[in-house]
Each structure stands twice: as C-alpha cells, then as structure tokens.
KOLTOR-637686 format. One line per 10 residues: number of its first residue (from 1); their letters; for each residue x, y, z of C-alpha. Coordinates in steps of 0.02 Angstrom, whole numbers, padded with zeros to 5 digits. Layout:
NUM	A	X,Y,Z | ...
This chain:
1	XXXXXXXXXX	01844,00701,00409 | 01675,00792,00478 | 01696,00835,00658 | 01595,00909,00795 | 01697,01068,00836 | 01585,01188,00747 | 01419,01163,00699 | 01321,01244,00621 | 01193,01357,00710 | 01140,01521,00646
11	XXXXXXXXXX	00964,01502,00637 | 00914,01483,00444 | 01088,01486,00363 | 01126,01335,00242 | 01195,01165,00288 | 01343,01146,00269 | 01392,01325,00299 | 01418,01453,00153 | 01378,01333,00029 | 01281,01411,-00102
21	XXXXXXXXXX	01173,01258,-00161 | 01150,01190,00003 | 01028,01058,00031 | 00981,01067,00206 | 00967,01237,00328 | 01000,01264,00504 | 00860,01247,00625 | 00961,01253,00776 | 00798,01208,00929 | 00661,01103,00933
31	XXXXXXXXXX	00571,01273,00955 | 00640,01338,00793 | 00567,01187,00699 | 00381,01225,00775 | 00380,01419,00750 | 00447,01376,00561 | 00290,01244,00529 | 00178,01372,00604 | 00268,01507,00506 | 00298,01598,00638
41	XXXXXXXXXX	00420,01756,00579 | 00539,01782,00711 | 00626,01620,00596 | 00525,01631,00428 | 00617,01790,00408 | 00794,01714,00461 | 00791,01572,00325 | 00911,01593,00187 | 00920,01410,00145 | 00812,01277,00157
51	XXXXXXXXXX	00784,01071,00087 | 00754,01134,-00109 | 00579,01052,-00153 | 00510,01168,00011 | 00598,01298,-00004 | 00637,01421,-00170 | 00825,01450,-00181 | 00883,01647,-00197 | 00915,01597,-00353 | 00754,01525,-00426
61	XXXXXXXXXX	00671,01674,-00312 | 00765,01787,-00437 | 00732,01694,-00615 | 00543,01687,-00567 | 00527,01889,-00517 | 00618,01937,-00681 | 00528,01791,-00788 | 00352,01885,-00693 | 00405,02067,-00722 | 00461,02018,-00918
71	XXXXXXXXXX	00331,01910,-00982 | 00193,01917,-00854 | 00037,01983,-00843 | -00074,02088,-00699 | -00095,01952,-00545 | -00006,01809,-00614 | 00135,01728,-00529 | 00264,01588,-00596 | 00346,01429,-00566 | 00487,01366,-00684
81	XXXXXXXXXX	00550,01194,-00741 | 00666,01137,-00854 | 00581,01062,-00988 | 00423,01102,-01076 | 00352,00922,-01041 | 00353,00943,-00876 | 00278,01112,-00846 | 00123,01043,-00943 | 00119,00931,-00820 | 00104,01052,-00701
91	XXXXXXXXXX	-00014,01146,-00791 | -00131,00971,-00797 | -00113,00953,-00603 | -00169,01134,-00572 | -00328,01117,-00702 | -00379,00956,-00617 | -00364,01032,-00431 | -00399,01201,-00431 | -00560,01272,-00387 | -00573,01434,-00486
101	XXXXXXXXXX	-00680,01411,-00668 | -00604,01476,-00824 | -00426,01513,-00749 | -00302,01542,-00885 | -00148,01441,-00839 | -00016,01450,-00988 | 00172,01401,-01031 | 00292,01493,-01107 | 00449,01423,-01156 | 00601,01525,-01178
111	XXXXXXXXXX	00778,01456,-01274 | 00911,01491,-01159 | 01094,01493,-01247 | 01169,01328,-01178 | 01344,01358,-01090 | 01431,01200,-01183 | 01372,01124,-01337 | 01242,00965,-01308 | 01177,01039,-01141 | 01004,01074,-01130
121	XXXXXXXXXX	00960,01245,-01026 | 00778,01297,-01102 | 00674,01339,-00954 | 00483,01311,-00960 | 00380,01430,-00861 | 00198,01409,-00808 | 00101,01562,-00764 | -00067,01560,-00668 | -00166,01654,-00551 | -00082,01723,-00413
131	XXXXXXXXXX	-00224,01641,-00292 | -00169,01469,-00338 | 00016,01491,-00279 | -00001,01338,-00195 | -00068,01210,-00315 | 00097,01253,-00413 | 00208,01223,-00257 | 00118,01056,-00238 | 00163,01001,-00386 | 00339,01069,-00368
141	XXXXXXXXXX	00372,00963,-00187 | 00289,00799,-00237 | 00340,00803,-00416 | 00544,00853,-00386 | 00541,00909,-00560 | 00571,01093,-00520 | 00720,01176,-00592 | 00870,01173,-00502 | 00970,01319,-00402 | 01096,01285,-00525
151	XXXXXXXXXX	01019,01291,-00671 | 00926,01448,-00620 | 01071,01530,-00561 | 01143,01500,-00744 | 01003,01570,-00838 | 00974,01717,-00729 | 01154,01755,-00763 | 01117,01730,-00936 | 00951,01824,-00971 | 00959,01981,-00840
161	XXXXXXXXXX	01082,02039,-00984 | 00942,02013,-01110 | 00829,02152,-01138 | 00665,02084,-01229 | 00516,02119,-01294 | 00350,02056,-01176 | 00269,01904,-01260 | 00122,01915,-01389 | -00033,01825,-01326 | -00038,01635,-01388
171	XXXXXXXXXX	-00088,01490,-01360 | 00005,01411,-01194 | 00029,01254,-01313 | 00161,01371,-01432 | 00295,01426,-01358 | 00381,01587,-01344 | 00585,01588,-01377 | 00738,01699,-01360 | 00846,01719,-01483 | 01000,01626,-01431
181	XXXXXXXXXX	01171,01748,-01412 | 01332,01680,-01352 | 01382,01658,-01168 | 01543,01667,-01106 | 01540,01593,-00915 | 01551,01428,-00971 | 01635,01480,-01161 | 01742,01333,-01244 | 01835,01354,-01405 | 01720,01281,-01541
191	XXXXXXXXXX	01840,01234,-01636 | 01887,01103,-01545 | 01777,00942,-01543 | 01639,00930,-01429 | 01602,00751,-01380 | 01409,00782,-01318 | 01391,00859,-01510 | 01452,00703,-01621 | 01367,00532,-01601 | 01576,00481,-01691
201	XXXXXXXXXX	01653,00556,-01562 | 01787,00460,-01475 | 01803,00443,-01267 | 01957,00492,-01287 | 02025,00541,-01091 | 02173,00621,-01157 | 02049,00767,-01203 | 02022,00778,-00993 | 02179,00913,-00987 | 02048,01035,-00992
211	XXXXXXXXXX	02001,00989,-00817 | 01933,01143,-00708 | 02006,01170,-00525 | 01839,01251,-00458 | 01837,01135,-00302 | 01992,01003,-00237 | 02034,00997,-00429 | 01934,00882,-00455 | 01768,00961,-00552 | 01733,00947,-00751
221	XXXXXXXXXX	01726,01074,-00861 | 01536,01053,-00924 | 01575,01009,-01081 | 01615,00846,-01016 | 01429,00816,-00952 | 01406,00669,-01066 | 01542,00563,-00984 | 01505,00611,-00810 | 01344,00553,-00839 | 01403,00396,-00901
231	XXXXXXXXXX	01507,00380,-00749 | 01361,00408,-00635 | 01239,00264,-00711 | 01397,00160,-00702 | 01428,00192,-00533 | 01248,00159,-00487 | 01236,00012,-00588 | 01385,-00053,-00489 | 01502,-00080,-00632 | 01632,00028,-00578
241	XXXXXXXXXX	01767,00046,-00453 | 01788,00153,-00307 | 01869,00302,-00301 | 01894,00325,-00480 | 01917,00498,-00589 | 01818,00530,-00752 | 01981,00479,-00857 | 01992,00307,-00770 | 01824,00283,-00775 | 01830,00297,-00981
251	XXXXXXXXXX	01978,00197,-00995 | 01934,00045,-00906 | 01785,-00066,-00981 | 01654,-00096,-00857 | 01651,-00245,-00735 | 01533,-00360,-00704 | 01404,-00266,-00598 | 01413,-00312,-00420 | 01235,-00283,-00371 | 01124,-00448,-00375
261	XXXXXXXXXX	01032,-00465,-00549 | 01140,-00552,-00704 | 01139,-00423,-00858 | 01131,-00262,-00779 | 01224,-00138,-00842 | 01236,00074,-00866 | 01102,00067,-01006 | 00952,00004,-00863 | 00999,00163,-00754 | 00917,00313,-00769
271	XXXXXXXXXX	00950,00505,-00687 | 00815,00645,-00614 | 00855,00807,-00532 | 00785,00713,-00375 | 00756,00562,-00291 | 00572,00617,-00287 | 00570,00654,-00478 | 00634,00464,-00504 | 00489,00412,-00383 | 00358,00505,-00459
281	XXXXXXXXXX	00419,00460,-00657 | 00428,00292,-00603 | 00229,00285,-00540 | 00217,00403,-00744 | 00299,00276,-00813 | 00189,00133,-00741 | 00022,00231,-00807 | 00099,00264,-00939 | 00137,00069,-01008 | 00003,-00051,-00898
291	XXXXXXXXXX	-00162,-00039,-00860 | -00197,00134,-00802 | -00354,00110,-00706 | -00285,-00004,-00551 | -00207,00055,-00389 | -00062,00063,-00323 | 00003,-00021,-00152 | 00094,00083,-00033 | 00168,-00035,00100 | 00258,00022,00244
301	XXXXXXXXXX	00262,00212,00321 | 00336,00305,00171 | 00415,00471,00149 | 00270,00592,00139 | 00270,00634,-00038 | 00287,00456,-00088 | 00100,00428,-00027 | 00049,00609,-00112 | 00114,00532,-00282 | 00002,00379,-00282
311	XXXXXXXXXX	-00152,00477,-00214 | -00160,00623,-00336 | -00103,00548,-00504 | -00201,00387,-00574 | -00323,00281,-00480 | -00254,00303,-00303 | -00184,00173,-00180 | -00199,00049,-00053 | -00107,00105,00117 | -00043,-00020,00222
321	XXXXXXXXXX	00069,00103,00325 | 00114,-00021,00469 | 00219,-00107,00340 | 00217,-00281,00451 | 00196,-00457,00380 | -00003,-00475,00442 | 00000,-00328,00295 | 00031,-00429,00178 | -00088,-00569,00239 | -00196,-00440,00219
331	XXXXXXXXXX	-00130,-00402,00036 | -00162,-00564,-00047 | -00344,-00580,00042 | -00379,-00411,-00046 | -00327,-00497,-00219 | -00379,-00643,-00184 | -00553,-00558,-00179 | -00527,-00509,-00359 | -00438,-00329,-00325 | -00306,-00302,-00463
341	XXXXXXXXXX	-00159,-00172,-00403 | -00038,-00098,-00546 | 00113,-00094,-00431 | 00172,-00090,-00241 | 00277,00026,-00193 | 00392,00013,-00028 | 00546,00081,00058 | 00701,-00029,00095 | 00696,00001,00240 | 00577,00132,00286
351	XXXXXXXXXX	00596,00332,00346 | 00595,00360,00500 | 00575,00184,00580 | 00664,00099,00467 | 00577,-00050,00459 | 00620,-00190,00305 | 00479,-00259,00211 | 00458,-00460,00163 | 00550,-00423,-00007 | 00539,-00610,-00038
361	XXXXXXXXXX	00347,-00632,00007 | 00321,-00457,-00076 | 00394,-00546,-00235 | 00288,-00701,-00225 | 00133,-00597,-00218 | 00153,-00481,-00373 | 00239,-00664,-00471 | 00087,-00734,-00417 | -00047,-00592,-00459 | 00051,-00474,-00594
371	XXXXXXXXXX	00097,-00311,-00523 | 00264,-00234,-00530 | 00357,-00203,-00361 | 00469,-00022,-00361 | 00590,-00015,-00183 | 00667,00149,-00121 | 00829,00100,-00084 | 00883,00259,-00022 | 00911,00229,00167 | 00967,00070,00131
381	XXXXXXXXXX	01072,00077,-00013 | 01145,-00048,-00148 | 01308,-00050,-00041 | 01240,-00110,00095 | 01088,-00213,00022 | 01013,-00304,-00153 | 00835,-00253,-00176 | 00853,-00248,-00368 | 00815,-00457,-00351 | 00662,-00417,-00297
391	XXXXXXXXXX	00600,-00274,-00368 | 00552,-00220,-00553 | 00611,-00044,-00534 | 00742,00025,-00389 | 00732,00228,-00342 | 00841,00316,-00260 | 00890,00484,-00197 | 01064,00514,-00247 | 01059,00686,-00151 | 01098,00585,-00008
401	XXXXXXXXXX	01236,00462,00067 | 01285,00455,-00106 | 01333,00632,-00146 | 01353,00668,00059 | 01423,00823,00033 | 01238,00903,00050 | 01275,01035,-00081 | 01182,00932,-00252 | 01004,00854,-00291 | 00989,00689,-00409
411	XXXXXXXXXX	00894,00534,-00404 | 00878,00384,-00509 | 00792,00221,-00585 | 00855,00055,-00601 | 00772,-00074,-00712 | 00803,-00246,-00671 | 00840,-00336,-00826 | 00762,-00497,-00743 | 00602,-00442,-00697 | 00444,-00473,-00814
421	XXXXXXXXXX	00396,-00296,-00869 | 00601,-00256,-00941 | 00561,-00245,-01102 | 00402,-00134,-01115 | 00461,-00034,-00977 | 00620,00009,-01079 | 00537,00034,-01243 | 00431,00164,-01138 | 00574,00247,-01078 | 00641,00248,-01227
431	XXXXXXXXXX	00491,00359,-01294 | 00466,00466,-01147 | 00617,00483,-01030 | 00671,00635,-01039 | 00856,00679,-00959 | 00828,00849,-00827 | 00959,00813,-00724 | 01054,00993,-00756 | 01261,00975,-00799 | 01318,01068,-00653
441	XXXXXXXXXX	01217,00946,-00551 | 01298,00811,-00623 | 01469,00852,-00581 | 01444,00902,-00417 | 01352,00732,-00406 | 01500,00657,-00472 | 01635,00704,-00397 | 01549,00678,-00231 | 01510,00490,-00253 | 01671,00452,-00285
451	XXXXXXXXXX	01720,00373,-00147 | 01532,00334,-00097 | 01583,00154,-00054 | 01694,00180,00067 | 01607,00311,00164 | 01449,00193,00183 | 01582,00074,00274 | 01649,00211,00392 | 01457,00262,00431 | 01402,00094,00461
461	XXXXXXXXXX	01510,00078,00609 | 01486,00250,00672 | 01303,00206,00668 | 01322,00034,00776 | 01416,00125,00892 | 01281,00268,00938 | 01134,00128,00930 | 01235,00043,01068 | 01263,00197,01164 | 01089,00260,01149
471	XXXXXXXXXX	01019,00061,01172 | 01080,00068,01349 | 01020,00236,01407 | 00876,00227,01541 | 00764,00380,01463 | 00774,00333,01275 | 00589,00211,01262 | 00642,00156,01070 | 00795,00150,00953 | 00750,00116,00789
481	XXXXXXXXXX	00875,00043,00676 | 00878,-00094,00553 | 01005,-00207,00662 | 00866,-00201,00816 | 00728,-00208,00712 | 00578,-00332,00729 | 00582,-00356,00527 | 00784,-00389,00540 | 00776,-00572,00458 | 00681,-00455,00318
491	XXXXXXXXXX	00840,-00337,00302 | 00991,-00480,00346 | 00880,-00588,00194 | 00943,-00451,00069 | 01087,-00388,00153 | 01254,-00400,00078 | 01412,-00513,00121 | 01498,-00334,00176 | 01348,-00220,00200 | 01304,-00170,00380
501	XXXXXXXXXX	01115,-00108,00434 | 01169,00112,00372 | 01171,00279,00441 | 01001,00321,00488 | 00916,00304,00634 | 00763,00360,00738 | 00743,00381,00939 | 00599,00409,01060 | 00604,00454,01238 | 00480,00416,01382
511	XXXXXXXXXX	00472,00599,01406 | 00442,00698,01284 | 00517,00862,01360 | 00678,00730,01356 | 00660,00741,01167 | 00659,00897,01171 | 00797,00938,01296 | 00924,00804,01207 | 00895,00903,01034 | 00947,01061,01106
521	XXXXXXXXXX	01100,01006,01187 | 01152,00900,01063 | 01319,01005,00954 | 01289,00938,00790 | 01218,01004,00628 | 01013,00997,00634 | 00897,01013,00486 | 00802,00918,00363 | 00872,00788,00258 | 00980,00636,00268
531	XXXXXXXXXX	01137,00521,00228 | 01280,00673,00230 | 01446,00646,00285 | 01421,00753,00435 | 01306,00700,00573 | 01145,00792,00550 | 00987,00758,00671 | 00793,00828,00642 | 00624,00795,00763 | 00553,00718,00625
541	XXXXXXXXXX	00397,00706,00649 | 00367,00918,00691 | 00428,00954,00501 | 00374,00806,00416 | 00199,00789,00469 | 00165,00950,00581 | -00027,00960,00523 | -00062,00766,00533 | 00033,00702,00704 | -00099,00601,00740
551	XXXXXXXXXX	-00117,00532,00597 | 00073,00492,00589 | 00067,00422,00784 | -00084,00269,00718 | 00077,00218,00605 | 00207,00218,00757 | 00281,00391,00712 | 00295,00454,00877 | 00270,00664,00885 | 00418,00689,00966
561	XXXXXXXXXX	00546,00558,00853 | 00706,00615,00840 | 00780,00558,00685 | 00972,00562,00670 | 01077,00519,00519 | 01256,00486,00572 | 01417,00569,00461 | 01588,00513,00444 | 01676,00581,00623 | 01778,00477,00729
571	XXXXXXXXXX	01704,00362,00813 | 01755,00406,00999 | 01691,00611,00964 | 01504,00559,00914 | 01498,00451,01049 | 01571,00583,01187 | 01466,00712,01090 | 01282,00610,01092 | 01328,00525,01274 | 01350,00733,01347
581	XXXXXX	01193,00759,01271 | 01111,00613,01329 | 01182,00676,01529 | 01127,00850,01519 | 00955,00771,01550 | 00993,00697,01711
C-alpha cells in the first residue's frame, strides 16, 4: 500500500521514483509549475522525466539523434512513430499547417529485427525542416501516436550496433529498410512454437513455464504478447475476473460481460499506445466511414487535446464547454435549424470539474437526429459507471487508474454492439485499425490491471473521505467531485449497483495565495497526470492551459484549481496528511 512517508520531490525526477518509463515527473511548488510553462531554466534544465506526449523520453531523445546523424540531411530534424501509416499522417498535418512553400518533409521507414516472432518493431521516421520542430510535436501531443519509451529504448539497443550506409534519395512514399540480423535481448529458441506465428496454434497455458521474473514474478516473456493482449480487451470488455494471471485467464472461457450492453465481448475492444491515440482514431475512424463534411460536438470542458482533435482534422466542432443541460437545449435548436453534426463527443464525467453530462438526453438527441455519441470514460471508469448504453464508441486512457502503477501508456475503444453504426464501424476497423500498442507496453499494462477492480473500490472511499474533510474547511470556495456535483442525478443515472463517484477531484480556494500555500505544504507526490495508486495532486489549470487562463476561467476552470487524484493509502494518513496541509494556512 502507497503511503505518505516519502514523496517524491527532487525537482524534475520521474514519478514514481527511479522508474525508467515513468509517466508523470516531479514538480515539487506551485512556483516550479510556472517557471516550467514559461520555460524558465533554473527547472527546464532539472527535468529528466516528464507526462510522455510533452515531454521526449531519454530514450526517444537518443533514437531520434542517431536516426538524424545516420539518415539525415543538413537542417533537418526527426520525429519517430511506429508505423508507417501513421507518420504519413504526420507528414499530412505538417503540409496542411506549415507556412514555409516547397518544404521537403519525407518518411523513411527502417525494418527493425523484432525481439519475439509476431511482434511488430519497424519504426517510421519523418524528417522535415528543422524550423518546423513544432508542427511535428503538435501532432505528436494531440495525436498520442508517438512511439513509445519502450519501444525506442528497444530499437536503439538494437540499431546503435548497426553500422549502415546513409539512405539514397527517394521518394518519401518508398521506404528505406535494414536488413534484419538477429537480436538476442529478447532471444527465444525457435524451435519451439511460437503462438503469435501460427493462426493453429493452441492457447495452451502449460507453455506459461517460460514465465520471466523481471518484476514481482509476475511479467511475460514477450513472446506471449498475443495472449496478454487478449487478456487486456477481455478485461476491458468486462468478461473477466479479478485478479487473474495470463494462465487463468486462457483457461477459463469468458463470462458474460458485466458492463451494460448484451453481446459485448473481447472482439468490440480495441488497444492504442494512448488514451489520446484511441480518442483521436476514434474522431479517424468517424471521417473515415460517415459523412466527412459535418462537425463534431464537443460538450462539456474537455481535456485540452480532445478539443485540438476536433478543430484541426475534418470540418471542426461545435463547443459547448459549460457542459450543462441549457447546452443541450441549445443543441437540438441548432439542429433543429437544419445543422447536421457527425458525432458528439463528451467526458464521463469531465477533467477537472468533473461534471456528468445528460447521457440519456444526449442519447435521445443523436437517436433522434443521427450522429454517433463517443464518452471518455476515463475519470469515471466502467467499474464505477455504464456509459457504453449510451454511447456508440467508449475511450479510455488505460495509462491511468487502470494500470496505476504510472510506469505504462495504453488506451482503448469500445464498440457497443447495440448502437446503430456497429456494423460499418467494425468493417472499418477491420480495414484500417492498425495495432501500435508496443509488447512491452502491454505487459506492463497487464500485469498492472490485474487487480484494477479492487483498487477502484479502495480509492472510492479514500476519495469520500478527503471530499468530506476538505467540504468542511472554511478557506476551500469549491470541491468538485461527482458525489457534490450539480449534474449528480446525471452520474447516479449511470452509476453502478457497487460503483462509487472515483478518485479525482478538483478544489478552489477564496484566496488564491491559499492555493498556492496548501500545494506547497501538502507531502504527497505532485505532477501531471491522473488515477495512480499513489496520491498525486497538480494546479491544473498553470500546466494545462498556462497561455489561455482566461479562456479556461469563461468555462469555470478557475486559474488557481488544484486538482488532486487520490491513491490507495490508508484512509486515516491522507486525511492527517491533507487536514496538516489544510492548517498550515491558518
């Protein structure tokens, strides 16, 4: 169990502490957060970690100066991805946006030697000017499709022993390969059978003896990607037990799945390298099977690069970024008027305030004027509540309460097998989807979620208990939380016979140097991200929308919201701990 004897709080080193694929780094004051938006180097220079779709991992930092130096030219620069598909994309975003005529933008793809047979581990890399750095790091942060530390950490390893020859000029639409040698980090004997190579081969989970110990003894050798994988979309799909190993998972048939619509099963889920990848191949997806030339709906205050998505790919969006039910009044007047949307995308419930939208009126509306609904049920989760009645398509960002050891990225999409658009949205899928989640990933991912279920019930009362606490303070103006909520009936309407209101929540002061003062004394972790199993608390607002506060404030983000997303310690020590905080102010 997480407790609150040592924090984290080395400026810039990785949360949790010397984990090499960290997800979240230390930024330890609410003056550390301000000097790192304004880039300010007394911390720039400190960070050697960061949340992965801002910030390059050593790792990828590596892979992209040797790809540069070895098939490079003068004043280009790099960004790599893990499938050629993709890093056309990229190259298609930076055509349409940047401003310099004639650029040469190209991709090269290089074969890297896979470490287990069935594992895919070519890298794609776009080169461009080095000017126009940023247009590829947009695409990299909204997008999520970026490779992974993992995967870059494995073919670095793999190719800094590979002397080769620069690449002849071509056309960016061939690609350039490696020839293939043999790697031996990962090396399996061949001859035995391979179950990701042979569509015959059995599930057999006598053949998990070959387990590796890397970490509690309880990680995968990655030849057994393929049935981790399985046990992921199972898991998700809710059609699997808690707390169960790969072996158990292959021997038992799947249950009925417990989350709300009849039918579902592990063929309607499917896995990204981030929640924001499943986001933004969900709105792909949508272009890529319905009418193309209608907006989108984004309803509710959304993550920030939810919004981004909808704006710069396809025909825009509506914003209705109070999220409240006059919105959707609103809505239907709009099509009413003869406005067609192509889909309406929302957060269940919504980051930071964590407001619920009318799922049910939501529903009536696209029934009534055809346009598919997609819910982020991230915050919320499938434990705790059943969006997929609702919705067409469910996200979700698996690198959170899911996985909760803040050390893996993954996301997914669930189709609902009831809604309207199921079967041309799976024959699409079936055409385009392409599977980037990288093996390592998935076993972290994995053996993390194993005992996801019973964690989200342990956080759910840890969560209660500091909304109380803070509820009766005299200096805190606002706890926002789905329980005390003024769209409640919205979240209780989908909430589950056992599910309580999560882990996240948001609080503003009537003083903002109170804000500031509480963060600082605070002794818990503090960085970006969410839903780990360790309490971990931001000023939200300063690193999520540093250049548009008062923009942010029209929607009720408040500049100085503190958002907090409460771990897995005892009860009694994050209450001591926040209520010491909460007196060092008096």
């Amino acid at each position: 169990m997480p407790s609150f004897d040592h924090p984290p709080t080395a400026l810039g080193c990785p949360i949790p502490a010397n984990t090499p694929h960290a997800v979240s780094v230390t930024l330890p004051s609410w003056s550390a957060n301000v000097a790192y938006e304004e880039g300010k180097e007394w911390v720039v220079s400190k960070m050697t970690s960061g949340y992965p779709r801002f910030f390059l991992h050593e790792k990828i930092q590596q892979l992209v100066s040797l790809v540069e130096s070895r098939y490079g030219s003068s004043g280009e620069s790099a960004i790599i991805f893990p499938s050629y598909k993709v890093a056309c994309k990229c190259r298609t975003f930076m055509h349409r946006f940047t401003k310099l005529t004639g650029s040469n933008i190209r991709v090269v793809e290089i074969t890297v030697p896979p470490p287990s047979q069935g594992v895919h581990s070519n890298i794609s890399i776009v080169f461009f000017p080095g000017s126009e750095v940023g247009l590829a790091r947009a695409f990299w942060q909204h997008t999520g499709d970026g490779i992974s530390s993992r995967m870059a950490e494995y073919c670095l390893e793999r190719l800094k022993d590979t002397e080769t020859p620069k690449s002849e000029s071509k056309s960016s639409a061939d690609a350039f390969k490696l020839a293939p040698h043999t790697f031996r980090r990962y090396a399996k004997k061949f001859d035995s059978p391979s179950v990701a190579s042979s569509e015959d081969e059995s599930d057999d989970p006598r053949e998990f003896a070959t387990y590796l110990e890397e970490r509690f003894g309880r990680n995968l050798d990655i030849s057994f990607v393929r049935q981790v994988k399985i046990a992921l979309r199972r898991r998700i799909a809710g059609t699997l037990e808690d707390n169960l190993d790969i072996s158990q998972v292959l021997q038992t048939q799947p249950h009925v799945s417990t989350r709300d619509v009849e039918g579902l099963t592990e063929d309607d889920v499917f896995l990204y390298p981030t929640g924001m990848s499943s986001i933004f191949n969900a709105h792909q997806l949508l272009l890529a099977c319905l009418e193309n030339n209608k907006k989108s709906v984004c309803f509710g205050f959304p993550y920030i690069d939810t919004l981004k998505i909808l704006n710069k790919w396809g025909p825009g969006c509506h914003f209705y970024g109070h999220g409240e039910p006059q919105d959707l009044v609103e809505l239907e007047k709009l099509l009413e008027g003869g406005e067609q949307v192509m889909a309406l995308f929302c957060e269940f419930p919504s980051n930071p305030l964590l407001k619920s939208p009318d799922l049910k009126e939501i529903r009536r509306l696209a029934d009534k004027y055809k346009f598919v609904v997609v819910v982020d049920e991230t915050v919320g989760n499938f434990i705790n509540t059943h969006v997929l009645e609702y919705a067409d398509i469910v996200v979700s960002s698996l690198t959170k309460v899911f996985s909760g050891d803040s050390n893996v990225m993954g996301g997914s999409l669930v189709l609902s097998p009831a809604s309207h658009y199921y079967d041309i949205l799976k024959e699409t899928l079936a055409k385009e989807y392409e599977d980037n989640m990288w093996a390592e990933d998935a076993i972290f991912l994995e053996r993390n979620s194993r005992d996801f279920v019973s964690r989200i019930r342990r956080i759910n009362v840890n969560a209660e208990a500091l909304c109380e606490l803070l509820l009766a303070e005299p200096q805190v103006k606002n706890v926002f939380y789905p329980k005390y909520s003024s769209t409640r009936q919205f979240y209780d309407n989908c909430r589950t016979e056992d599910g309580g209101y999560g882990g996240l929540l948001s609080i503003v002061f009537h003083e903002p140097q109170h804000a500031q003062a509480f963060f600082d004394a605070v002794k818990a972790a503090k960085g970006p991200s969410l839903g780990t199993n360790f309490t971990l608390l931001c000023p939200y607002t300063v690193i999520a929308h540093f250049l548009e506060m008062d923009w942010a404030a029209e929607y009720g983000v408040d500049p100085f919201l503190v958002r907090i997303s409460v771990g897995l310690e005892a009860t009694d020590d994050l209450v001591e701990t926040f209520s010491s905080a909460m007196g060092s102010l008096s």
